[in-house]
C-alpha positions as CSV (number, residue, x, y, z in Angstrom):
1,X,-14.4,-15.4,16.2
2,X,-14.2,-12.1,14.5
3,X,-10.4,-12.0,15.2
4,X,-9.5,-14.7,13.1
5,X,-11.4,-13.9,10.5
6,X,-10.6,-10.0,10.3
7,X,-6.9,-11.5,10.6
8,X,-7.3,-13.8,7.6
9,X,-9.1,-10.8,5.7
10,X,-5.9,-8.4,6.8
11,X,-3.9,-11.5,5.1
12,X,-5.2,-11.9,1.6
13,X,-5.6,-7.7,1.2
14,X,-2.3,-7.5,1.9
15,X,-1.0,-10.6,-0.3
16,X,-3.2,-8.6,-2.8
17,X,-1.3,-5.4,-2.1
18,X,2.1,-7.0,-2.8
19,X,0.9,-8.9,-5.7
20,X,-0.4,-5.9,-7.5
């Protein structure tokens, strides 16, 4: 349960990351 959302989290900080 935590996993996938800890995994979605990683997602969209590094989308963030490469967007900025």
């Amino acid at each position: 349960m935590t996993n996938l959302l800890q995994h979605q989290l990683s997602n969209r900080f590094q989308r963030d990351k490469q967007v900025l």
